[in-house]
DRENDO-1510 file (C-alpha; in Angstrom, 1 decimal, always signed):
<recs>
REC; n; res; u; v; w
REC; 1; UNK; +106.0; +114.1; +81.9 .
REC; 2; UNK; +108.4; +114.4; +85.0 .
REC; 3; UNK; +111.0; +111.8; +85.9 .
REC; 4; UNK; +109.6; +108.6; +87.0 .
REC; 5; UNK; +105.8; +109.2; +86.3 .
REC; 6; UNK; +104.2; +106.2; +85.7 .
REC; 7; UNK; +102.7; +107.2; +82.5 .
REC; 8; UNK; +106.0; +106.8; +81.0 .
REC; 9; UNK; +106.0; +104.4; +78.1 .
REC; 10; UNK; +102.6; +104.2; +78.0 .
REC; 11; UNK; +101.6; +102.8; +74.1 .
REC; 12; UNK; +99.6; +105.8; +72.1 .
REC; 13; UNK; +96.2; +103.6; +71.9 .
REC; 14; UNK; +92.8; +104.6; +72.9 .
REC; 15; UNK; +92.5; +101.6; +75.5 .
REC; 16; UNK; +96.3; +102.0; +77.2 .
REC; 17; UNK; +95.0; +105.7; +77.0 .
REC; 18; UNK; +92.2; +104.7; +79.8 .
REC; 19; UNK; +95.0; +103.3; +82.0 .
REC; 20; UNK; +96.0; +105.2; +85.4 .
REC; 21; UNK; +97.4; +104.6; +88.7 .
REC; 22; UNK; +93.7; +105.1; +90.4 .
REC; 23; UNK; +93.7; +108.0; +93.3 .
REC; 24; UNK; +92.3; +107.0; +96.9 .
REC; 25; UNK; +89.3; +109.3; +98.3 .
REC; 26; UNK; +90.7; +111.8; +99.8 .
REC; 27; UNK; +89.6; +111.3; +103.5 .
REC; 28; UNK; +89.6; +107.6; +105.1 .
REC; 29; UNK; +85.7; +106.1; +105.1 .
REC; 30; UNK; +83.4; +106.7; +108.5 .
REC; 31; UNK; +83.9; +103.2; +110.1 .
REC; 32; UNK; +80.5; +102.6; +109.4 .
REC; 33; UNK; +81.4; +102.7; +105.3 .
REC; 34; UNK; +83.7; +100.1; +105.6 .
REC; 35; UNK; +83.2; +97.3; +103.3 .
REC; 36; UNK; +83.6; +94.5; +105.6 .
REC; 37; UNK; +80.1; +93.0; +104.8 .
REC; 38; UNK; +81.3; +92.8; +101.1 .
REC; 39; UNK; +84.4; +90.9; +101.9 .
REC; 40; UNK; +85.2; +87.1; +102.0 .
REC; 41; UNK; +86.9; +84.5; +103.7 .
REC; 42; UNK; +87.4; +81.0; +103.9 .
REC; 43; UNK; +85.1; +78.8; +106.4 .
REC; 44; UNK; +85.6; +79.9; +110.1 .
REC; 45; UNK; +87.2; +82.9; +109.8 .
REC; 46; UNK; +85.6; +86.2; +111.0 .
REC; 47; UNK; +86.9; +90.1; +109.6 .
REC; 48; UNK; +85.9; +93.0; +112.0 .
REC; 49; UNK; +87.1; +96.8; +111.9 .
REC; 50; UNK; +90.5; +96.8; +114.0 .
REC; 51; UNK; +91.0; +100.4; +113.7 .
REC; 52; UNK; +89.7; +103.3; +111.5 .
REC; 53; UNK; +90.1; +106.9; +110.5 .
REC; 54; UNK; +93.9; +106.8; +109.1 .
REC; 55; UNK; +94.5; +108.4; +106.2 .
REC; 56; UNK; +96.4; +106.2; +103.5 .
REC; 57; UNK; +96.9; +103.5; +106.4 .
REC; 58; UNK; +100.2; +101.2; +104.6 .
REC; 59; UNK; +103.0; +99.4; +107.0 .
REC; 60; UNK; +101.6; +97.8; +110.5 .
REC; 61; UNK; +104.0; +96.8; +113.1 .
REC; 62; UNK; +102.9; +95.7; +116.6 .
REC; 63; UNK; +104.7; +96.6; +119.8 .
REC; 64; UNK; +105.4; +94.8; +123.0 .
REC; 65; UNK; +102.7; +96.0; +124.6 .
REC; 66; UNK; +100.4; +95.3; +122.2 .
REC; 67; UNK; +100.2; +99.1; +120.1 .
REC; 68; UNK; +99.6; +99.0; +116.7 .
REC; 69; UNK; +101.6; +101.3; +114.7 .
REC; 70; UNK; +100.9; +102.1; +111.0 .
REC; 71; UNK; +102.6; +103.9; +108.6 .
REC; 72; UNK; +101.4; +106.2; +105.5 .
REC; 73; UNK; +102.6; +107.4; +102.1 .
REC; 74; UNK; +100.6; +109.9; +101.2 .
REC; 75; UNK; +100.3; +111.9; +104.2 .
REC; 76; UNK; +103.2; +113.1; +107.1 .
REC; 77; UNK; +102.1; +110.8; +109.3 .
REC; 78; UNK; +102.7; +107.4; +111.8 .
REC; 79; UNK; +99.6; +106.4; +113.9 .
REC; 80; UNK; +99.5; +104.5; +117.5 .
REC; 81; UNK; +96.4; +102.3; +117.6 .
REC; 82; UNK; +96.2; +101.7; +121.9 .
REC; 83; UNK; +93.9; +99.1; +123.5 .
REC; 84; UNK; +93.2; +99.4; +126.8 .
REC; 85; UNK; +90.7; +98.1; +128.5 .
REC; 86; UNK; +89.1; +96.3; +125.3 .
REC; 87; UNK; +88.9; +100.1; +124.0 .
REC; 88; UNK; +91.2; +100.9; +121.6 .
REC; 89; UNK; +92.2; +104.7; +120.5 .
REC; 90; UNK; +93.6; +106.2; +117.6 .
REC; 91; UNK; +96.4; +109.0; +117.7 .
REC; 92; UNK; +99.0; +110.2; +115.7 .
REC; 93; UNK; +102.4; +109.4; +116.7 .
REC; 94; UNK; +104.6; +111.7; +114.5 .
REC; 95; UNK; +103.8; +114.1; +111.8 .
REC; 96; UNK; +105.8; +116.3; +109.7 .
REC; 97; UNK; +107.2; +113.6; +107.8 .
REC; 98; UNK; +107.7; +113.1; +104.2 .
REC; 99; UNK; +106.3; +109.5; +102.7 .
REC; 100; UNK; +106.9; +107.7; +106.0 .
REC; 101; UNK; +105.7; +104.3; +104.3 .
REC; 102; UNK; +107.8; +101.8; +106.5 .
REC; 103; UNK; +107.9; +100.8; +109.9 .
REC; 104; UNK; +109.9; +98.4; +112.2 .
REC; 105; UNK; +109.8; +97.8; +115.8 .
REC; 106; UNK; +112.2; +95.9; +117.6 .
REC; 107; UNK; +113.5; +96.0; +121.4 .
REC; 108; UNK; +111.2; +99.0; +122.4 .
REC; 109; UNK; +111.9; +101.2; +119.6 .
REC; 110; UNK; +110.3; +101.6; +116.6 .
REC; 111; UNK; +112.1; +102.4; +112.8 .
REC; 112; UNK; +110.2; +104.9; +110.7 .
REC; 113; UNK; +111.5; +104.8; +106.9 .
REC; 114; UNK; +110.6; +107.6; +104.9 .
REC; 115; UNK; +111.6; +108.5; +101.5 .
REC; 116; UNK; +115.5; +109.1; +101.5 .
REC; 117; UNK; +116.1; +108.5; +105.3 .
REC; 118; UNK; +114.9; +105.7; +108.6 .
REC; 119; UNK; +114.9; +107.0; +112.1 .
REC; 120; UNK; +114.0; +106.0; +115.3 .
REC; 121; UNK; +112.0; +106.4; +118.3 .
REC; 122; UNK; +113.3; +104.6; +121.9 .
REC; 123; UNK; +111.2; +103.1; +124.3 .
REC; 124; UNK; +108.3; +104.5; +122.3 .
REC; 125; UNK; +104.9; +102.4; +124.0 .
REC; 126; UNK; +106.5; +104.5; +127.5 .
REC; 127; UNK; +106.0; +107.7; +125.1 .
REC; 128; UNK; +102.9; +107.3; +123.2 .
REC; 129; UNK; +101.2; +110.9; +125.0 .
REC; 130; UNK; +104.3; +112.8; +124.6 .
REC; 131; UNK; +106.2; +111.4; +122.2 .
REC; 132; UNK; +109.2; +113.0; +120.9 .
REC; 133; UNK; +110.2; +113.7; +117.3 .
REC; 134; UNK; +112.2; +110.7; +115.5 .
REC; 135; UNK; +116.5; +110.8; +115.8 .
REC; 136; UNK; +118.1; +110.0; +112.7 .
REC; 137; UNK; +119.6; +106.6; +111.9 .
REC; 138; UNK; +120.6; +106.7; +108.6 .
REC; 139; UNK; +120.2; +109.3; +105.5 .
REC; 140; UNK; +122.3; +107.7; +102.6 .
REC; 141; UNK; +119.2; +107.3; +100.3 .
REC; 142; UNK; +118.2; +108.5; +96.5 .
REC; 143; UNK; +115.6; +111.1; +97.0 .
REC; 144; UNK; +113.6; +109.6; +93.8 .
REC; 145; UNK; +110.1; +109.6; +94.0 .
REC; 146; UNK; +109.2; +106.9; +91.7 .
REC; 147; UNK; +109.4; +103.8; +93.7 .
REC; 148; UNK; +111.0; +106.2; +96.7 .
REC; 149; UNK; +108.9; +104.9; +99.3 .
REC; 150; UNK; +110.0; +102.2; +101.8 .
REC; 151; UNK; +109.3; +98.9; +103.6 .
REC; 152; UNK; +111.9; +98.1; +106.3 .
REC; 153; UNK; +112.2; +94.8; +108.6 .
REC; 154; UNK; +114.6; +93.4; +111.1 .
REC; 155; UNK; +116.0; +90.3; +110.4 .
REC; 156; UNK; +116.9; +87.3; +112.6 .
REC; 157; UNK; +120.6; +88.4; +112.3 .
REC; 158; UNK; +119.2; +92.0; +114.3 .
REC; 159; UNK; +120.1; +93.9; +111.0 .
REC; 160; UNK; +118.0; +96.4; +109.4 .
REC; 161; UNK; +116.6; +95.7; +105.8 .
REC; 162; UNK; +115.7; +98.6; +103.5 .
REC; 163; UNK; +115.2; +98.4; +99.9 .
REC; 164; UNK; +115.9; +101.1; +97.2 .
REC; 165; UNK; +113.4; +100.7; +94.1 .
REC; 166; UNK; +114.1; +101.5; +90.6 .
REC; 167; UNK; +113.2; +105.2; +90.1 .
REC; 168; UNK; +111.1; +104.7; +86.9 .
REC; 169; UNK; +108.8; +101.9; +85.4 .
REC; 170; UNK; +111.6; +100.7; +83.4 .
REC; 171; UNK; +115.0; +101.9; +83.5 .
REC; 172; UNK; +118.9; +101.2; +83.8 .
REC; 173; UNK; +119.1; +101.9; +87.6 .
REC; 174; UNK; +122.8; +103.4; +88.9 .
REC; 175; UNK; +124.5; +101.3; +91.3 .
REC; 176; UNK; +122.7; +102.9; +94.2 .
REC; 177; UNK; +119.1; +101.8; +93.1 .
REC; 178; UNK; +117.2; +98.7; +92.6 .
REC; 179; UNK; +118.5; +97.1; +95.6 .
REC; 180; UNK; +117.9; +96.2; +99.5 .
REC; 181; UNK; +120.4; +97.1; +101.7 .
REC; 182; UNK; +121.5; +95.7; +105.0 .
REC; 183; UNK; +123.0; +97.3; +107.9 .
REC; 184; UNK; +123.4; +97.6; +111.9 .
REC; 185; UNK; +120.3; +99.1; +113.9 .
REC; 186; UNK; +122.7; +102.3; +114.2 .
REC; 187; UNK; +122.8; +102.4; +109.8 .
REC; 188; UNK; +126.5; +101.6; +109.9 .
REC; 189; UNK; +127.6; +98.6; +108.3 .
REC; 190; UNK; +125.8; +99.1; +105.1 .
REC; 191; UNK; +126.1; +96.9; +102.2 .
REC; 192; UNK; +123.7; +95.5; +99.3 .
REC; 193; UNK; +121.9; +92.5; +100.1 .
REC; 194; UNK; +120.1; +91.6; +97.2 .
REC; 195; UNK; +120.6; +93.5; +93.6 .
REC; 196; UNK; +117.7; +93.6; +90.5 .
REC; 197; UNK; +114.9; +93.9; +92.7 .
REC; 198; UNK; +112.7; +96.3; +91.1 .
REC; 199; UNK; +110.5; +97.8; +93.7 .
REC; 200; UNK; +109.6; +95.5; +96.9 .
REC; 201; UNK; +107.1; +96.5; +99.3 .
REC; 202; UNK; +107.3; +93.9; +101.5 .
REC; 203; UNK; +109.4; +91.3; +102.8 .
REC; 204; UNK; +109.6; +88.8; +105.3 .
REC; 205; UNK; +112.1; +85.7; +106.9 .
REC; 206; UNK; +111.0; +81.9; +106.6 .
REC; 207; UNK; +110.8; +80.7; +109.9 .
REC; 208; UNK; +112.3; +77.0; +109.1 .
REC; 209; UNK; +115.4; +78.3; +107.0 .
REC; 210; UNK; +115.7; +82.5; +107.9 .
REC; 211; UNK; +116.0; +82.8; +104.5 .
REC; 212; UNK; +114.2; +86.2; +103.2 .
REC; 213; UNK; +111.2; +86.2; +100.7 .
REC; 214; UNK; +109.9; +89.6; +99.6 .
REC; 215; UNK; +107.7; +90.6; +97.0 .
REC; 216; UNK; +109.0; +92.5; +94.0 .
REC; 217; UNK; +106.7; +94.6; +91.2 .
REC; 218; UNK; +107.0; +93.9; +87.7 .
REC; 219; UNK; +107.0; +97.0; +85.0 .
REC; 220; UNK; +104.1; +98.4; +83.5 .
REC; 221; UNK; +103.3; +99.0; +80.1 .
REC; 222; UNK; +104.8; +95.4; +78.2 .
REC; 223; UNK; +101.4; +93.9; +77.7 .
REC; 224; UNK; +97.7; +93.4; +79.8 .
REC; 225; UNK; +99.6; +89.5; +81.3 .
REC; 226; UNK; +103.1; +90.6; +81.3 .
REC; 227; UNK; +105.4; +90.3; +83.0 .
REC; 228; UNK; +104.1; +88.7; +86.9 .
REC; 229; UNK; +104.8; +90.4; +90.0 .
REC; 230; UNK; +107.2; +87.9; +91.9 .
REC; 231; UNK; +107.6; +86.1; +94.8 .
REC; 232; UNK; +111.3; +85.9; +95.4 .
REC; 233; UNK; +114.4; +84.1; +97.9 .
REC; 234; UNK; +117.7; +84.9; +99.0 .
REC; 235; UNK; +120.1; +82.1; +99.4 .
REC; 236; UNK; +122.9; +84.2; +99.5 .
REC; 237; UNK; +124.1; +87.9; +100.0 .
REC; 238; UNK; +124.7; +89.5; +96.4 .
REC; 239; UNK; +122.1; +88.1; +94.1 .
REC; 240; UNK; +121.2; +89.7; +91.2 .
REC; 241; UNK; +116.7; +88.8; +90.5 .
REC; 242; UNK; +117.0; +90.2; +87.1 .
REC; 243; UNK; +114.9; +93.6; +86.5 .
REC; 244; UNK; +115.6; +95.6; +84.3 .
REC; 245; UNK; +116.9; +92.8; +81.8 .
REC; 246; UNK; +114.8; +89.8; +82.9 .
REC; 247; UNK; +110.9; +89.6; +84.3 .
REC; 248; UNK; +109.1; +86.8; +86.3 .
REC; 249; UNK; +112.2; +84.7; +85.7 .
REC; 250; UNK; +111.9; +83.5; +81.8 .
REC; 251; UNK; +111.0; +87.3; +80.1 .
REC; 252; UNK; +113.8; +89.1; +78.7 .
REC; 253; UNK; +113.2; +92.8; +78.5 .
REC; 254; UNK; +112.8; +94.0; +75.3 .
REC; 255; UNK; +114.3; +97.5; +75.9 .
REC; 256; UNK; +117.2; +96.7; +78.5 .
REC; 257; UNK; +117.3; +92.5; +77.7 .
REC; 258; UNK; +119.5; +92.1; +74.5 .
REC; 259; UNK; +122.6; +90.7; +75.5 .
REC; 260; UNK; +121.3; +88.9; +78.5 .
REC; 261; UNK; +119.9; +85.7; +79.4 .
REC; 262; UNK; +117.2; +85.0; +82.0 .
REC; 263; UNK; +119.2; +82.4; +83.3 .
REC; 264; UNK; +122.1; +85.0; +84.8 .
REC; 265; UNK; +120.0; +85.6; +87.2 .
REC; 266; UNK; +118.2; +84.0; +90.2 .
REC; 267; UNK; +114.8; +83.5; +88.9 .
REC; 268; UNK; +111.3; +83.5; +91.7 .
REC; 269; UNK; +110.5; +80.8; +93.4 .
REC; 270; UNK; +106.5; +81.6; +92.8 .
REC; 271; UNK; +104.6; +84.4; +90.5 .
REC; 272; UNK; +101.9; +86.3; +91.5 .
REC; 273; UNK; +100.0; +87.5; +88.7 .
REC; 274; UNK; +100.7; +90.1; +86.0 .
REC; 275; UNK; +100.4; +94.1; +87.9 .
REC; 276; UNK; +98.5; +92.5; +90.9 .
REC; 277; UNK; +101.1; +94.6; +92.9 .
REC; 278; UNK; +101.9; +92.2; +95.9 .
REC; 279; UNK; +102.7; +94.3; +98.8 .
REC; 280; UNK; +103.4; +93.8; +102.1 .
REC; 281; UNK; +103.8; +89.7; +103.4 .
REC; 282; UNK; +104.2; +87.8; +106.6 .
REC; 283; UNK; +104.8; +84.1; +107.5 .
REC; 284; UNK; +102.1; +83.0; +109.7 .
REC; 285; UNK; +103.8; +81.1; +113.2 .
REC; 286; UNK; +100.3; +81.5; +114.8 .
REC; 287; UNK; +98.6; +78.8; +117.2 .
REC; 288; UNK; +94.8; +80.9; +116.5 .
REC; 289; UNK; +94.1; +79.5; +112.4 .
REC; 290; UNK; +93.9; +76.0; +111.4 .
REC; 291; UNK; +97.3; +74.0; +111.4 .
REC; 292; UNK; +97.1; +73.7; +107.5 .
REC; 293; UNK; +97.9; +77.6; +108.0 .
REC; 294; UNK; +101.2; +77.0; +109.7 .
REC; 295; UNK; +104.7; +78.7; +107.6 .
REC; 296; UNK; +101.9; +79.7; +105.1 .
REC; 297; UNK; +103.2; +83.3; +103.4 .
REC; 298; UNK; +99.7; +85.9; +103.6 .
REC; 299; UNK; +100.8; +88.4; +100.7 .
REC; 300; UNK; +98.4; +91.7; +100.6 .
REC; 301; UNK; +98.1; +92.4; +96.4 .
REC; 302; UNK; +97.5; +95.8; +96.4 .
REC; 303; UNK; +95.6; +95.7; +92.8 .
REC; 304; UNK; +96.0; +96.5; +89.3 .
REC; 305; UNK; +96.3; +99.5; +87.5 .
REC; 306; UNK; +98.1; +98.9; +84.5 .
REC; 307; UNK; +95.4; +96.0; +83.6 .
REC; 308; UNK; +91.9; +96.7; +81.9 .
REC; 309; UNK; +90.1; +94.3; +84.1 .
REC; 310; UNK; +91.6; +94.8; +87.3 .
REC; 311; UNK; +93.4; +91.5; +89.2 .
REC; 312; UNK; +94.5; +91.4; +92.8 .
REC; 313; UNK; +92.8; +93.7; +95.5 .
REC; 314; UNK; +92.7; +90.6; +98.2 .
REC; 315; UNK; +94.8; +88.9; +100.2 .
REC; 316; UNK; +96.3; +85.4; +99.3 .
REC; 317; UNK; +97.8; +82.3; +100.8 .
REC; 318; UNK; +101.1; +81.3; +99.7 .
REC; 319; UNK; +102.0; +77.3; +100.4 .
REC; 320; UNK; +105.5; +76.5; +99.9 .
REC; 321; UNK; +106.9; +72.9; +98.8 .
REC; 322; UNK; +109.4; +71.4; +100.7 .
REC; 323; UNK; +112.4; +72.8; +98.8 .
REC; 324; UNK; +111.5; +76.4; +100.0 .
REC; 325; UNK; +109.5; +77.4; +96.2 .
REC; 326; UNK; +105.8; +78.0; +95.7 .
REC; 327; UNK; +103.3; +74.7; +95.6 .
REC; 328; UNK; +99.7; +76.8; +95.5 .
REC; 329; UNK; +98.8; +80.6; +95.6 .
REC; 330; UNK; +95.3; +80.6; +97.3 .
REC; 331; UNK; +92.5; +83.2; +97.9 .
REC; 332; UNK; +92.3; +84.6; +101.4 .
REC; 333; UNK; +90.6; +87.9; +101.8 .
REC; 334; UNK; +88.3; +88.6; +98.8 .
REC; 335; UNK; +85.6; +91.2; +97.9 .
REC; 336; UNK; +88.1; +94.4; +97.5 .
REC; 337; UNK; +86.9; +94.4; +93.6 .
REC; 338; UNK; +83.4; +95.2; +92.6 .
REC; 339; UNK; +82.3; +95.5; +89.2 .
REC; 340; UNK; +86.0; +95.9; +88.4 .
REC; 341; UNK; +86.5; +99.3; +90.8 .
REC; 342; UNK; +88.2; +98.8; +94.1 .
REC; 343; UNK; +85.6; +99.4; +97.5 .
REC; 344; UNK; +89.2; +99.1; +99.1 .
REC; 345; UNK; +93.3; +98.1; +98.5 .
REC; 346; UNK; +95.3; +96.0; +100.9 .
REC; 347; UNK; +98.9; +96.8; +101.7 .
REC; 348; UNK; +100.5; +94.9; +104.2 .
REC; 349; UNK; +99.8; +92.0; +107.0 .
REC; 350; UNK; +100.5; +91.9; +110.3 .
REC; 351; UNK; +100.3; +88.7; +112.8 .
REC; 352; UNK; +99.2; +89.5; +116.5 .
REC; 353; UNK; +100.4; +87.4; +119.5 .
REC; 354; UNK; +97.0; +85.9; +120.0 .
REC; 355; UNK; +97.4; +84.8; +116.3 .
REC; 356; UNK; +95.0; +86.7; +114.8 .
REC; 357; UNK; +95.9; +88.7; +111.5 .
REC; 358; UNK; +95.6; +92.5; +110.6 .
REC; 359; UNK; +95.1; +93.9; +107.1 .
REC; 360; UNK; +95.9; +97.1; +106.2 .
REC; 361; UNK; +93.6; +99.5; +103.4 .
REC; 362; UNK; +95.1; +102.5; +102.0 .
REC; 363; UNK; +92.2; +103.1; +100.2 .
REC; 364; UNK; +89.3; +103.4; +103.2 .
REC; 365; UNK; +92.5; +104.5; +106.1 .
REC; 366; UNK; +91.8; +101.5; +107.9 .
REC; 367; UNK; +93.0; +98.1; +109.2 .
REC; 368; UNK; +90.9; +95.2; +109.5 .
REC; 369; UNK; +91.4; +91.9; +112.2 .
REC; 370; UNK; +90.9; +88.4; +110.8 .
REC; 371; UNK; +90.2; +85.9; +113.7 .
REC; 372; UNK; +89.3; +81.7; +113.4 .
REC; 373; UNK; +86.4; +80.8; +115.3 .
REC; 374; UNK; +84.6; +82.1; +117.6 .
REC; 375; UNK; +86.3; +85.5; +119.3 .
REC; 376; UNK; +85.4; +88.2; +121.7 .
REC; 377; UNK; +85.5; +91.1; +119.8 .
REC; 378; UNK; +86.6; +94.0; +122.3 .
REC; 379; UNK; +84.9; +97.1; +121.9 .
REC; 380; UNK; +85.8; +99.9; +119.7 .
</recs>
């Protein structure tokens, strides 16, 4: 097997033998194969078809001027979803790149991160019909592919976040890996943030104490239940959340954990179920959903593969207790499993200024708009 396949460490039994990350179709679905009939929401809430016809559709970052940018990591490319008009359009923004998974946009330009490097593109809603290819901002990455591919944000503090996952399922990283890194919007400034993060997909900053939460992937291959994906807080700069020696807080790892103690590290404030894969997350500060939806974390679970009966595929609400750690994780966006096969994966989540919510599917190359109420839904 080559370095950092998943099937690493997989037990020699005929059910782990069944077990497989599961591929995508290999085009995005015709908009009218979605499976927005077959999904669920609470009371009041409405789903319609946002945008469609992107292959592997991951990261979703919304510009000024209301453009919807989406990342891949599969294909070379970043899409520009333009409304104008109540008519929105889909084109690619950049090509050529190599796993281009994370995006971030902040004062008119917008941060592509793919595998081993971020760059930029200035001013780019005054470029969309001629844009111009990305300028480097910073290249000091491991070129791993296992865990290789990127989610980026800009924190409060105008610094750029990128994480480095561990490049295998479960092993000793170097001093370079299992990390996120911090820096200046130019990539100088560089230091590690947060160590013994396993591989985080998303990440976001709690409004009432701008203190960063992200999502980090437990290891495959322990057991059906074990270890939980986690939910996870900074307090401060430099601490260590425990992979490869400790899992969802209280697991020691039984390869890397002898000599170690759970409790050396900073364990999660919440768990979110064993290989659910809990992407991309955002704090709703909305006005459009119910009040009880207010500071509420919406975490995209990508969905199991290392799990005989699959868990995750949806979209869940996070409530937080006072104290900053998890009081309830809640079903959102259902209906992505049927008869334990996925009709479609979230990735990330994506608050628009009118409130509304965008979900992103890999699997069908699309992103879906969750409104409360009644809406206008503008043409497509």
């Amino acid at each position: 097997m080559p370095p950092g396949s998943p099937l690493i460490g997989r037990p020699d039994n005929a059910n782990a033998a069944k077990l497989a990350p599961v591929a995508a179709p290999p085009i995005p679905a015709a908009a009218d194969k979605l499976p927005t009939a077959k999904l669920k929401l609470p009371p009041g809430f409405n789903i319609e078809v946002y945008a469609s016809g992107m292959a592997n559709a991951r990261s979703v970052r919304v510009g000024d001027k209301g453009t919807v940018f989406v990342g891949s990591r599969l294909v070379d490319k970043v899409y520009a979803v333009t409304n104008k008009d109540g008519k929105r359009a889909v084109k690619v923004l950049a090509s050529g790149l190599y796993r281009p998974n994370g995006l971030a946009y902040y004062n008119g330009t917008l941060y592509i991160a793919e595998l081993s490097k971020i760059s930029k593109i200035e001013n780019v809603e005054d470029k969309l019909d001629n844009p111009p290819k990305p300028t480097m901002v910073y290249d000091d990455l491991p070129k791993d592919e296992a865990h290789g591919w990127k989610f980026i944000a800009i924190g409060p503090d105008n610094k750029l976040y990128v994480p480095v996952g561990q490049p295998g399922n479960n092993v000793m990283p170097s001093d370079k890996h299992a990390q996120i890194r911090r820096m200046n919007l130019d990539g100088s400034g560089v230091e590690v943030y947060a160590r013994g993060v396993r591989n985080t997909v998303g990440f976001d900053w709690n409004p009432s104490t701008k203190q960063l939460y992200f999502t980090d992937n437990g290891r495959d291959w322990l057991s059906e239940d074990i270890p939980q994906d986690e939910l996870n807080r900074v307090t401060k700069a430099g601490e260590h959340f425990g992979s490869p020696y400790c899992y969802q807080g209280n697991f020691t790892d039984p390869e890397f954990g002898w000599g170690h103690a759970c409790s050396e590290f900073t364990p999660p404030v919440g768990l979110m179920g064993p290989h659910t894969a809990a992407l991309g997350m955002r704090f709703y500060t909305g006005s459009m959903f119910p009040g009880a939806y207010k500071n509420v974390i919406f975490v995209a679970r990508h969905g199991s593969w290392n799990k005989s009966k699959k868990e995750g595929g949806d979209v869940v609400a996070v409530r937080l207790n006072k104290n900053g750690t998890v009081k309830s994780v809640e079903p959102f966006l259902t209906g992505f499993i049927e008869n334990n096969n996925y009709v479609g994966r979230p990735v990330d989540v994506q608050q628009m200024k009118d409130g509304s919510l965008l979900v992103s599917d890999d699997w069908n190359g699309a992103v879906y708009r969750i409104t409360y109420g009644k809406q206008k839904s503008a043409s497509r």
